[in-house]
TORBATOR-387355 format. One record per residue: residue in one letter; y, x, z of N, C-alpha, C in turn. Coordinates in steps of 0.05 Angstrom, whole numbers, padded with zeros to 5 digits, always signed. Example, Ala and Ser with C-alpha at 12.3 -4.5 7.8 and 13.67 -1.06 7.14 Angstrom:
REM TORBATOR-387355
a-00114+00264+00156-00090+00246+00156-00066+00264+00156s-00045+00257+00142-00021+00273+00143+00001+00258+00157
REM end
This chain:
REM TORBATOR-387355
x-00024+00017+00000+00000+00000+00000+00025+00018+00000x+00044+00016-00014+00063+00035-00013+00087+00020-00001x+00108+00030+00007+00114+00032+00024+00144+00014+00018x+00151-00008+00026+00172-00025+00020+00196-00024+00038x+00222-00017+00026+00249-00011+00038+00248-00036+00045x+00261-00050+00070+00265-00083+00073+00299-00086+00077x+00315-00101+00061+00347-00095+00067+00352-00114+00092x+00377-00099+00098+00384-00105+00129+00412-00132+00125x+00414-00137+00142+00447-00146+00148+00458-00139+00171x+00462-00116+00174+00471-00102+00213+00500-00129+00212x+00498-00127+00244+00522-00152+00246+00539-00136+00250x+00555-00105+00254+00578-00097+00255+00581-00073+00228x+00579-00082+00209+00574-00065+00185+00605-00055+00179x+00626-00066+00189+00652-00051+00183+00653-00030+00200x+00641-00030+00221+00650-00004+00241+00637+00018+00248x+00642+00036+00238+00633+00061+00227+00613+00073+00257x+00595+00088+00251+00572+00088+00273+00579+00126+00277x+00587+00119+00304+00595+00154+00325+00574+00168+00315x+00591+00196+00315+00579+00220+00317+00543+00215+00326x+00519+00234+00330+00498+00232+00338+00489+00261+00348x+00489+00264+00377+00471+00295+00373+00440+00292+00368x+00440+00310+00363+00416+00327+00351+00388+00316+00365x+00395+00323+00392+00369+00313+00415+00369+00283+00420x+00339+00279+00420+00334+00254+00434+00332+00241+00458x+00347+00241+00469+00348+00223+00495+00333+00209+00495x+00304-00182+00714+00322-00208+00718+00307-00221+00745x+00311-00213+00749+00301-00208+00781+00285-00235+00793x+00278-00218+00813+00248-00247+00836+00270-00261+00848x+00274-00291+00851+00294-00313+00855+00288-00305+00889x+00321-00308+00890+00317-00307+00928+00299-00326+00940x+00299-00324+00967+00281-00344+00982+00303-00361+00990x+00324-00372+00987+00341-00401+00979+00334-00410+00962x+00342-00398+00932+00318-00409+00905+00296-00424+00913x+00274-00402+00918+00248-00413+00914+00241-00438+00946x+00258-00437+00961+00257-00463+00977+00265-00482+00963x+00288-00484+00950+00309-00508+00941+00295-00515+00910x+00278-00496+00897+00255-00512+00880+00227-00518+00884x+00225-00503+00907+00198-00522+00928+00200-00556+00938x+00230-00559+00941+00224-00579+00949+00231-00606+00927x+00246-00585+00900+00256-00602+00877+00231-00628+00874x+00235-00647+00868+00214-00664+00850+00194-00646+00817x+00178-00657+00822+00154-00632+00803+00145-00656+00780x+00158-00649+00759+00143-00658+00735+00109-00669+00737x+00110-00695+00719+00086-00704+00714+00064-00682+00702x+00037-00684+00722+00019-00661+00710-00002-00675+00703x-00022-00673+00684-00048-00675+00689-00066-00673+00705x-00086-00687+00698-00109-00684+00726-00112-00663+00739x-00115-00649+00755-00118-00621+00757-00143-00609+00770x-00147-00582+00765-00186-00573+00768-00175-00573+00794x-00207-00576+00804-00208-00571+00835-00202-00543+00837x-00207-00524+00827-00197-00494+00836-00169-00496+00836x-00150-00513+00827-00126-00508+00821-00116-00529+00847x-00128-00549+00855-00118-00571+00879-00115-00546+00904x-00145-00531+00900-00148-00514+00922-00127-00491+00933x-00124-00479+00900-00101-00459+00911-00070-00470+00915x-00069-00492+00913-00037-00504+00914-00045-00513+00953x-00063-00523+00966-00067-00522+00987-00064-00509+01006x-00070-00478+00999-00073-00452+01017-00041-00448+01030x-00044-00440+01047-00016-00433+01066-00009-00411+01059x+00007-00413+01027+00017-00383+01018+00027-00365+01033x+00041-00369+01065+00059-00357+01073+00030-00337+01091x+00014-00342+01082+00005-00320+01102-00009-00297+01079x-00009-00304+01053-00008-00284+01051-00005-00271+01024x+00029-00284+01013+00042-00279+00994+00066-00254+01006x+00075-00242+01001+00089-00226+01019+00120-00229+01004x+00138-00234+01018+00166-00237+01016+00185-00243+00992x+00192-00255+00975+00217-00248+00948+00230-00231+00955x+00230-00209+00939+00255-00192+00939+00282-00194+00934x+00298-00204+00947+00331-00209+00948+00344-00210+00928x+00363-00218+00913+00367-00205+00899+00397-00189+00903x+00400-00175+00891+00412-00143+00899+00448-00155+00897x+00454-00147+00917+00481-00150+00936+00499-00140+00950x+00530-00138+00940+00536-00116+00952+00570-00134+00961x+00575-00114+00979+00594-00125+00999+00618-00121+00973x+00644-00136+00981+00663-00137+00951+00683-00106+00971x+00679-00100+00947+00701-00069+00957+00685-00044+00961x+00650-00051+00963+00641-00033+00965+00630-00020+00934x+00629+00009+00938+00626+00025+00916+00597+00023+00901x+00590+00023+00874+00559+00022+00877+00558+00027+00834x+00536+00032+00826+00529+00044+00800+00511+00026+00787x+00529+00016+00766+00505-00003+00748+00489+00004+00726x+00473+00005+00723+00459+00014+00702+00461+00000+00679x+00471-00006+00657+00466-00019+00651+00454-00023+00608x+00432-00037+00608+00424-00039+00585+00442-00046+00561x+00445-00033+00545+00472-00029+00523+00458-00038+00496x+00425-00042+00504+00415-00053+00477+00413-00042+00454x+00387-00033+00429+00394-00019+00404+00416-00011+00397x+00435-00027+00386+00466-00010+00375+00478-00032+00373x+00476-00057+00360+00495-00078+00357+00512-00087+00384x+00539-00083+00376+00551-00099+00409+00539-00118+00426x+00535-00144+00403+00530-00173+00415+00509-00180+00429x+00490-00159+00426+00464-00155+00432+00463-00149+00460x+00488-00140+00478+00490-00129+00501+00480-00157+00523x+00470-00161+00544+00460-00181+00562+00499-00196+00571x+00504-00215+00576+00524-00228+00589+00528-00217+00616x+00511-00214+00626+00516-00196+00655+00528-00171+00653x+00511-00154+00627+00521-00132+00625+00550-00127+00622x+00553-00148+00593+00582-00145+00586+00603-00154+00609x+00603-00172+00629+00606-00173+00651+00617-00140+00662x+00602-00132+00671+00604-00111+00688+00615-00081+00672x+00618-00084+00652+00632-00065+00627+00661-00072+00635x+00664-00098+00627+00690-00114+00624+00709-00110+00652x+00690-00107+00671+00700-00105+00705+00711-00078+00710x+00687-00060+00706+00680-00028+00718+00705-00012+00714x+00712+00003+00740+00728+00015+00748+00725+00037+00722x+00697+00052+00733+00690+00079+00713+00663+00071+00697x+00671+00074+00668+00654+00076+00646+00638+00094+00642x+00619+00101+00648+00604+00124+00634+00584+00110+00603x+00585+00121+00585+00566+00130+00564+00576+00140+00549x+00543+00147+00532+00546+00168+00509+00551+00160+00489x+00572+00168+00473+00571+00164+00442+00563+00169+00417x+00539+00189+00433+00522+00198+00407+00504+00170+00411x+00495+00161+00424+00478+00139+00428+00482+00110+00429x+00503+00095+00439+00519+00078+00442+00553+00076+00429x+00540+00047+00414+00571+00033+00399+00591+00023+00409x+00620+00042+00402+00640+00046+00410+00645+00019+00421x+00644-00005+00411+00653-00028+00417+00641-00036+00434x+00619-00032+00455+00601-00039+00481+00617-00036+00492x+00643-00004+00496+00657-00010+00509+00690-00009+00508x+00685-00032+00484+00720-00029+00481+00739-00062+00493x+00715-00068+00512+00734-00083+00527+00737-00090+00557x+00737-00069+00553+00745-00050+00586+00768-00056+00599x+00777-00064+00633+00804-00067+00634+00821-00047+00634x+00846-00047+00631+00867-00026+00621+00868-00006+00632x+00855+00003+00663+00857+00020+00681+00831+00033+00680x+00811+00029+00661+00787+00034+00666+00790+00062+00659x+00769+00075+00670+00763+00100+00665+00744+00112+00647x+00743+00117+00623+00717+00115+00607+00711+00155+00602x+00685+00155+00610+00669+00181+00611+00649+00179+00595x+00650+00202+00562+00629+00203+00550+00615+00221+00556x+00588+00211+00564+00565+00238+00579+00553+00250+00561x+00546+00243+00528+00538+00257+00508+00539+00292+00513x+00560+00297+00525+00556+00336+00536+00557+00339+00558x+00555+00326+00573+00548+00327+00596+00526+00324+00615x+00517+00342+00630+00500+00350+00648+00496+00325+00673x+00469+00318+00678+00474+00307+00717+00488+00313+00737x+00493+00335+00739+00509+00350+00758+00539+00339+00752x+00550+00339+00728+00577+00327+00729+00582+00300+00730x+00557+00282+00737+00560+00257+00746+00569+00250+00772x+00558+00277+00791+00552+00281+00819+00588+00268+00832x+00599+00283+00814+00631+00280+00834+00638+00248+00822x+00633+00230+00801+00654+00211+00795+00625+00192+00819x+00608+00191+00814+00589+00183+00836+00596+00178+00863x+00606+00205+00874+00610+00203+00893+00643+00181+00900x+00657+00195+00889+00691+00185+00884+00686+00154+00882x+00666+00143+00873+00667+00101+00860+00651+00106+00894x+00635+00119+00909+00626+00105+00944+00650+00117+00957x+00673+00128+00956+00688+00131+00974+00710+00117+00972x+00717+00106+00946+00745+00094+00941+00732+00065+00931x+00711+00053+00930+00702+00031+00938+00704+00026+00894x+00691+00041+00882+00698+00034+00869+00664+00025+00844x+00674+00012+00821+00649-00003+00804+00641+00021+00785x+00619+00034+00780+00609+00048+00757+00596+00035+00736x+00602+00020+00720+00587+00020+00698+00575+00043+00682x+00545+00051+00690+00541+00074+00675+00510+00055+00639x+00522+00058+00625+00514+00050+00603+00484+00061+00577x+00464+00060+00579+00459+00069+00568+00438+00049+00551x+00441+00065+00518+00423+00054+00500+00398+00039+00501x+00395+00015+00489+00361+00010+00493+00358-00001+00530x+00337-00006+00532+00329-00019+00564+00331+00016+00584x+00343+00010+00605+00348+00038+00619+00314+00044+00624x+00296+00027+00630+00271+00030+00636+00255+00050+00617x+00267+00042+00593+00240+00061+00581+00259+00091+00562x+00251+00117+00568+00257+00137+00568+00290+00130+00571x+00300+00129+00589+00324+00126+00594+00340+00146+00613x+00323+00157+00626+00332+00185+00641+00353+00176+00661x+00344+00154+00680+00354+00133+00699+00340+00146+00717x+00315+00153+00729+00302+00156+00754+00327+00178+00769x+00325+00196+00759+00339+00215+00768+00367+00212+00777x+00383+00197+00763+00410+00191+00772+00410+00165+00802x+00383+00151+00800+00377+00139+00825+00366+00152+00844x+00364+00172+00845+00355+00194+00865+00382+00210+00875x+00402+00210+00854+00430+00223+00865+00438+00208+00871x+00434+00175+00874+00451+00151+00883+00446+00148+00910x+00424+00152+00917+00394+00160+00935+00409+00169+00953x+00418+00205+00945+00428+00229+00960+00454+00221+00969x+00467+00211+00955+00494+00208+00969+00501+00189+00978x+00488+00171+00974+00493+00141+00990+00500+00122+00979x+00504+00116+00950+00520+00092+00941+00496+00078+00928x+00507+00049+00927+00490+00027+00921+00485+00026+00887x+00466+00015+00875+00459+00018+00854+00448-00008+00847x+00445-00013+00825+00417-00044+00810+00424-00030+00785x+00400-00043+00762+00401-00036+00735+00403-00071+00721x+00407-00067+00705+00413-00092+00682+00396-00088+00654x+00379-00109+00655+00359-00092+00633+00373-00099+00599x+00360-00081+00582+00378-00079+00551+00349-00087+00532x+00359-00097+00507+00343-00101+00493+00327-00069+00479x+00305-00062+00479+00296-00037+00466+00294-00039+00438x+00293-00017+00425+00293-00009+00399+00258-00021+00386x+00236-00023+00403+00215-00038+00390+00225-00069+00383x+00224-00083+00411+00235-00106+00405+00264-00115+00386x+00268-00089+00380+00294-00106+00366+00283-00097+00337x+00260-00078+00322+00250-00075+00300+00240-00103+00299x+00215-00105+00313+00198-00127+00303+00213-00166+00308x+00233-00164+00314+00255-00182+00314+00273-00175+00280x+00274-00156+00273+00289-00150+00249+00268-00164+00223x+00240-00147+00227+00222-00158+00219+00206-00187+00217x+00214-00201+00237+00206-00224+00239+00167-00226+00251x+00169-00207+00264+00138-00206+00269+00134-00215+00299x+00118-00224+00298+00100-00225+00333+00081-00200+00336x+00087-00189+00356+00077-00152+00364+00046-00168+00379x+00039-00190+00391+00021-00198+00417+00003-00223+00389x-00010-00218+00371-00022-00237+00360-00049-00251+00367x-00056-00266+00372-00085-00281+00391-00105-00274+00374x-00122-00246+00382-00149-00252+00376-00149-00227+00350x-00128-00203+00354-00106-00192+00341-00110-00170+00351x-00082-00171+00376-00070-00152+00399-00067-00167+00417x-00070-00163+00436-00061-00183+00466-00049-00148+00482x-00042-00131+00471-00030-00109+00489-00011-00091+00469x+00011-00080+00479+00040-00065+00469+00029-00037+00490x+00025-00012+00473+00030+00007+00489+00060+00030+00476x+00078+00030+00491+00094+00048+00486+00096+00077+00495x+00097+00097+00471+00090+00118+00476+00113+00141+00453x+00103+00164+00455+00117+00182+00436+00096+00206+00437x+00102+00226+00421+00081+00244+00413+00079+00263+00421x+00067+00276+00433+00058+00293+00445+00068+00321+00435x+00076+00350+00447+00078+00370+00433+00107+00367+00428x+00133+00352+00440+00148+00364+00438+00162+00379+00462x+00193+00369+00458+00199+00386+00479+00203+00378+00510x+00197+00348+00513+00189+00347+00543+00158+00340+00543x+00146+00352+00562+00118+00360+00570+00098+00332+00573x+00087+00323+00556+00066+00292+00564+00042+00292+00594x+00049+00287+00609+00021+00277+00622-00010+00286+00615x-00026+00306+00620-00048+00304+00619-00065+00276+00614x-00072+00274+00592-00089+00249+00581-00074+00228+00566x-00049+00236+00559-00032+00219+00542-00021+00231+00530x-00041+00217+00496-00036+00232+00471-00039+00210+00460x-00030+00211+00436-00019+00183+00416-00047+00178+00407x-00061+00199+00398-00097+00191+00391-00112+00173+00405x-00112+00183+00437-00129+00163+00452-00111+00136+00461x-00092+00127+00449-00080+00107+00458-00087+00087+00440x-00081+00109+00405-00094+00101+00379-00123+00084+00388x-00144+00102+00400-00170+00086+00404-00183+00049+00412x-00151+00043+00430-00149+00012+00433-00149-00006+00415x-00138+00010+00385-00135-00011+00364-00111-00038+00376x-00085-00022+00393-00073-00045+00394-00045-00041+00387x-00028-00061+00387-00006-00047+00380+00012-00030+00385x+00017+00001+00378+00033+00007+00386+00070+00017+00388x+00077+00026+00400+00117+00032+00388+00114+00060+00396x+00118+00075+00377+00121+00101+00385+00161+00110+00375x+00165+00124+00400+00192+00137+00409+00192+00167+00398x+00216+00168+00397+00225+00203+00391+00202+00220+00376x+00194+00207+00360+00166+00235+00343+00172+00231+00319x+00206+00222+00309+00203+00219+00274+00206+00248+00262x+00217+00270+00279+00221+00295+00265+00183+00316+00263x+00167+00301+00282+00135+00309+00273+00124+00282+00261x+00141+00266+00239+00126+00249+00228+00096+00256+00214x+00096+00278+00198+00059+00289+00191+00042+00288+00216x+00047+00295+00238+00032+00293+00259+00031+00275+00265x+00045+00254+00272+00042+00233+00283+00013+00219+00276x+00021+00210+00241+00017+00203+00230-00017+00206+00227x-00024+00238+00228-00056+00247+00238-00058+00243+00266x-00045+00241+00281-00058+00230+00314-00070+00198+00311x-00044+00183+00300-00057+00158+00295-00082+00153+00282x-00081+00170+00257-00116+00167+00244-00138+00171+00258x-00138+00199+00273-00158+00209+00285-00159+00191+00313x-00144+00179+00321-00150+00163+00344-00170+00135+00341x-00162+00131+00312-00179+00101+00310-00165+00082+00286x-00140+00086+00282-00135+00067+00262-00131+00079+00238x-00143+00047+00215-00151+00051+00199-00119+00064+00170x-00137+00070+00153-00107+00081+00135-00092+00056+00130x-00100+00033+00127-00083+00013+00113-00077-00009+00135x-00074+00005+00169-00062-00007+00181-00035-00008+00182x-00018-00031+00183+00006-00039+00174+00024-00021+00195x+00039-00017+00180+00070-00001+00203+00097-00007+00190x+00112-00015+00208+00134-00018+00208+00163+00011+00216x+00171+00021+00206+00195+00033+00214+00215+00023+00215x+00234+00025+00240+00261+00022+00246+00281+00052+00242x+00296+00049+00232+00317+00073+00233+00348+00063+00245x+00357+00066+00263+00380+00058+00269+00383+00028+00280x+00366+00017+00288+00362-00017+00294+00387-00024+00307x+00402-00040+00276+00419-00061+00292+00444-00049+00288x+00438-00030+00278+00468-00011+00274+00481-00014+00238x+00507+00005+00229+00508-00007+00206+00490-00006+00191x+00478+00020+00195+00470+00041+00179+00444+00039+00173x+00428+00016+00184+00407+00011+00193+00384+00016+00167x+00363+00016+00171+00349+00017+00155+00317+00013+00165x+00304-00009+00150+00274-00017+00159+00250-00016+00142x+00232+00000+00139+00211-00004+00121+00182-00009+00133x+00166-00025+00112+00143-00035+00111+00121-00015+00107x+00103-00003+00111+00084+00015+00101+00060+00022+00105x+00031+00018+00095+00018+00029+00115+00007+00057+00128x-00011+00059+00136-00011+00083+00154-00015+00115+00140x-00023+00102+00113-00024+00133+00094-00007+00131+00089x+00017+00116+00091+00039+00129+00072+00061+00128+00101x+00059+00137+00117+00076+00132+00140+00096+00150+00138x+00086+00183+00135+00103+00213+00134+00104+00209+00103x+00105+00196+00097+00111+00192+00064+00139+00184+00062x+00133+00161+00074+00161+00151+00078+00183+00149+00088x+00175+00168+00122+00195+00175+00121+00203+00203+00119x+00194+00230+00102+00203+00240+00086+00225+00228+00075x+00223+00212+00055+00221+00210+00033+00256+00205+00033x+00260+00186+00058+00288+00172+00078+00295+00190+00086x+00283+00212+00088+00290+00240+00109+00302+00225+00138x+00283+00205+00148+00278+00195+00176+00270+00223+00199x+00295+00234+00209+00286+00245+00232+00292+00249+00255x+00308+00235+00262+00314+00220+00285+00321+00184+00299x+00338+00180+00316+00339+00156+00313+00313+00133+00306x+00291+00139+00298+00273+00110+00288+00250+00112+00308x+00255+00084+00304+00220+00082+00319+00197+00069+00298x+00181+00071+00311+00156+00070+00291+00133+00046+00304x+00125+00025+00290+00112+00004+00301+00081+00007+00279x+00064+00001+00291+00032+00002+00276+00018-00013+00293x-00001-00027+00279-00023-00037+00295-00027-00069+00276x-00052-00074+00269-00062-00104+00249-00036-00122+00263x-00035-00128+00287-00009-00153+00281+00009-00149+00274x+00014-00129+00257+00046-00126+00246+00042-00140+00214x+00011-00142+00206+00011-00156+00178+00027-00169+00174x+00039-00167+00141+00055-00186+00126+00036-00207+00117x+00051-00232+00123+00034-00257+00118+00026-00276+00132x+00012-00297+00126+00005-00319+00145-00019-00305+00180x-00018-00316+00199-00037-00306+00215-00059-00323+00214x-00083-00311+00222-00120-00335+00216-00126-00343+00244x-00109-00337+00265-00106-00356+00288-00084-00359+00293x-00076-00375+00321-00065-00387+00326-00064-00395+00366x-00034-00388+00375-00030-00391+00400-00051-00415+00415x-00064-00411+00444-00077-00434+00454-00052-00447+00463x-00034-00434+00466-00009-00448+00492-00002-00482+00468x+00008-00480+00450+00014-00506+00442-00011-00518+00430x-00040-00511+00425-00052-00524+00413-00064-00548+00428x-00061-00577+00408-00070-00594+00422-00090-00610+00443x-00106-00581+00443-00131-00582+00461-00130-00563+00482x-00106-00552+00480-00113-00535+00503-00089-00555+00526x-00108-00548+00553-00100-00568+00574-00076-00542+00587x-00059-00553+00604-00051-00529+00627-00027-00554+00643x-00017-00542+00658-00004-00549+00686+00022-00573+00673x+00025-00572+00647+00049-00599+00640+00031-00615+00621x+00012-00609+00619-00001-00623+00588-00027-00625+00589x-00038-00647+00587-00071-00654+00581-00074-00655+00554x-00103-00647+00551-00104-00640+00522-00114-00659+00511x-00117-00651+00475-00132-00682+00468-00160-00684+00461x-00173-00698+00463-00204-00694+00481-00222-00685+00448x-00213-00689+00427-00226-00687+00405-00215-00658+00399x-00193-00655+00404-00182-00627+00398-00191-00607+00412x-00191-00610+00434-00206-00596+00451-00235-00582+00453x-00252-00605+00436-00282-00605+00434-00277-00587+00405x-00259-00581+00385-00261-00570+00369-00254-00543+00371x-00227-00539+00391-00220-00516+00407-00243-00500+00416x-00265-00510+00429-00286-00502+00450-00305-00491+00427x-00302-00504+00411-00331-00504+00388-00332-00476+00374x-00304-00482+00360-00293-00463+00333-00272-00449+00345x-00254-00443+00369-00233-00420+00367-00219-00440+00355x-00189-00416+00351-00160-00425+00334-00169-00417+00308x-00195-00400+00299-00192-00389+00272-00210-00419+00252x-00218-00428+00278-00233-00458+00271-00224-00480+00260x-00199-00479+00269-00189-00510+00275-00161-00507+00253x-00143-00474+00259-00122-00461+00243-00127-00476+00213x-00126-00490+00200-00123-00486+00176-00097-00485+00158x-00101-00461+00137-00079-00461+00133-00063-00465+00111x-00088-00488+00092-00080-00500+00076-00068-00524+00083x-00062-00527+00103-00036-00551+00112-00019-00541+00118x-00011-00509+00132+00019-00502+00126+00023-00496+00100x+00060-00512+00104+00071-00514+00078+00083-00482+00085x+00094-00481+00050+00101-00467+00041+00138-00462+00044x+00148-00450+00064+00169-00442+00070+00188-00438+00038x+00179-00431+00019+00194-00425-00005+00191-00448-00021x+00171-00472-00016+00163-00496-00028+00201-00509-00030x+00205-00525-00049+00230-00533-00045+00227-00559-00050x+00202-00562-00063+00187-00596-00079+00193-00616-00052
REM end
C-alpha cells in the first residue's frame, strides 16, 4: 500500500508557527459531590442481576477508601499550574486552562513547542518566561518569588503534561520549596492525530489496548524491558513519540516485534498546527515516507489493524440493542442473536448507507 498524503485544514493557518529547537522534549468529585448525587433521585433501570442488587447493598464505607479533594488553595496564596497547552492549535487548550493563562501572574512556556497565541491573552501585568533555553534550575527563583509574594504560575506545556512532559521533576522543586501545585490535563499529539484522521484507536474485537511508547537507543535511557519490539508483540495499537529522526529503525522494531508489513499506520507531523501534515501508510512503507517528507522531528506515529481505512466488521456492545447494562434492558431477540453470533454476527453492513450516497 503506498503511502497517501491526507490534506489538512489547521484552524490557525494565518499564524506563522515559532521557531523549533532541535531536541525533543479532571479530578475524583469531592465528598459534597458524591453525597449530594447519592442522594439525587436515580434514573429508571432495568431489572437488575442479583450480583449487582448485592454489591449496591454492601456498606461501601467500610471499605472504599476516601475521594480525593479536589485541589484548593487559599486566595493570595502562591502555587504552579501545570498546565496542558494541547498539540499546537490555540482552541484546543481546556477552558480551565485558558482560565488560568488568562489570570497568571507568571507565564512560563516554550516557544519552540507551544503557539504563541496560548499565550497571548494574558493580563497586562503578566510576566511571560520562555523556557525553550532554559534549564530547571532557572525555574528555581521565579518558583520560589510566586510562594513568597503570593503569586499564580501558569507554567504551560505542550500536549498532556502527563506523558513525556518533564513535569515530575519540577513537582519535586515545588516539593522542596514549598509551594502548592495541581496540573490541568492537555489534549496529546496521538489523540489529536487519530481525531485528524477520523479513526477510533480502541476497536471491539480489534484493539481493546493503546500503548504509548518511543524508541529505544536514543538519547534518554529506556527502562530495561521496554523496547518498541516487545510492545510490537501485543498486536495492539500503538503511538510512538520522539523516534521520527530513527524512522528505519523504528520501522524494523515494529516488524520484528510482530506486526505484519501491511499493518496500517498513520503519521502526524505538526498536529493541529499550520504547517501540519498527515499521512496514511502501511508498515513497509513507514521510513519511506517519512523520508520522503524529510519527517524528523515533531510527528508521531500511530500503527496497529484499528487504524484501517474503511468500514469496521464489528461493532460496540455499549449501544447494541441486546446488550443490557445499568440504563437499558435489552431486546430479548437481539440479545439471543448477540449471544449466538457476536457483533461480527448481527453487524451487517450492507444496511449501512453510504455516507457519499446523495440518492
Amino acid at each position: 500500500m503506498s503511502p497517501t498524503p491526507t490534506p489538512s485544514t489547521p484552524e490557525s493557518s494565518d499564524d506563522p508557527m515559532p521557531a523549533r529547537d532541535t531536541a525533543s522534549s479532571a479530578g475524583t468529585p469531592s465528598s459534597t459531590e458524591a453525597n449530594s448525587r447519592s442522594t439525587a433521585p436515580q434514573a429508571a433501570r432495568p431489572t437488575q442481576h442479583a450480583s449487582e442488587q448485592a454489591l449496591e447493598d454492601l456498606d461501601h464505607s467500610l471499605i472504599d477508601p476516601a475521594p480525593i479533594p479536589a485541589t484548593s488553595f487559599a486566595e493570595g496564596q502562591g502555587r504552579v499550574v501545570f498546565v496542558g497547552a494541547g498539540p499546537g492549535a490555540p482552541d484546543l487548550v481546556s477552558v480551565r486552562g485558558a482560565r488560568v493563562i488568562e489570570t497568571a501572574d507568571i507565564i512560563i512556556w516554550a516557544s519552540s513547542l507551544v503557539h504563541p497565541d496560548m499565550v497571548a491573552r494574558h493580563k497586562p501585568d503578566a510576566e511571560l518566561i520562555d523556557s525553550a533555553a532554559i534549564p530547571l534550575e532557572d525555574l528555581e527563583p521565579l518558583y520560589t518569588r510566586a510562594r513568597d509574594e503570593g503569586l499564580l504560575v501558569a507554567r504551560v506545556h505542550t500536549g498532556d503534561p502527563s506523558i513525556y512532559g518533564a513535569t515530575a521533576e519540577q513537582r519535586d522543586l515545588c516539593r522542596r520549596i514549598g509551594i502548592g501545585f495541581e496540573t490541568i490535563p492537555g489534549i496529546s499529539a496521538f489523540s489529536a492525530a487519530a481525531a485528524r484522521m477520523d479513526v477510533e484507536i480502541t476497536v471491539p474485537e480489534v484493539s481493546q489496548s493503546l500503548i504509548l511508547t518511543r524508541l529505544e537507543g536514543g538519547r534518554t535511557p529506556m527502562p530495561d524491558g521496554e523496547t518498541v519490539a516487545s510492545f510490537a508483540a501485543h498486536g495492539a495499537t500503538m503511538a510512538v513519540y520522539l523516534s521520527a529522526a530513527r524512522n528505519k529503525a523504528l520501522q524494523q522494531a515494529l516488524l520484528e516485534g510482530g506486526y505484519a508489513p501491511e499493518t496500517p499506520c498513520i503519521i502526524g507531523y505538526a498536529v493541529t498546527w499550520p504547517e501540519e501534515m498527515m499521512f496514511r501508510c502501511d508498515l513497509a512503507h513507514l521510513s519511506e515516507t517519512m523520508r520522503n517528507h524529510k519527517l524528523w522531528k515533531h510527528a508521531v506515529v500511530l500503527v496497529g489493524p484499528a487504524l484501517a481505512d474503511g468500514p469496521i466488521e464489528t461493532r460496540s456492545h455499549l449501544y447494541h440493542p441486546g446488550f443490557r447494562h445499568e440504563y437499558r434492558a435489552a431486546d430479548a431477540d437481539a440479545h439471543a442473536d448477540l449471544t449466538t453470533h457476536g457483533t461480527r454476527g448481527v453487524y451487517d453492513q450492507s444496511t449501512t448507507p453510504d455516507p457519499k450516497d446523495n440518492s
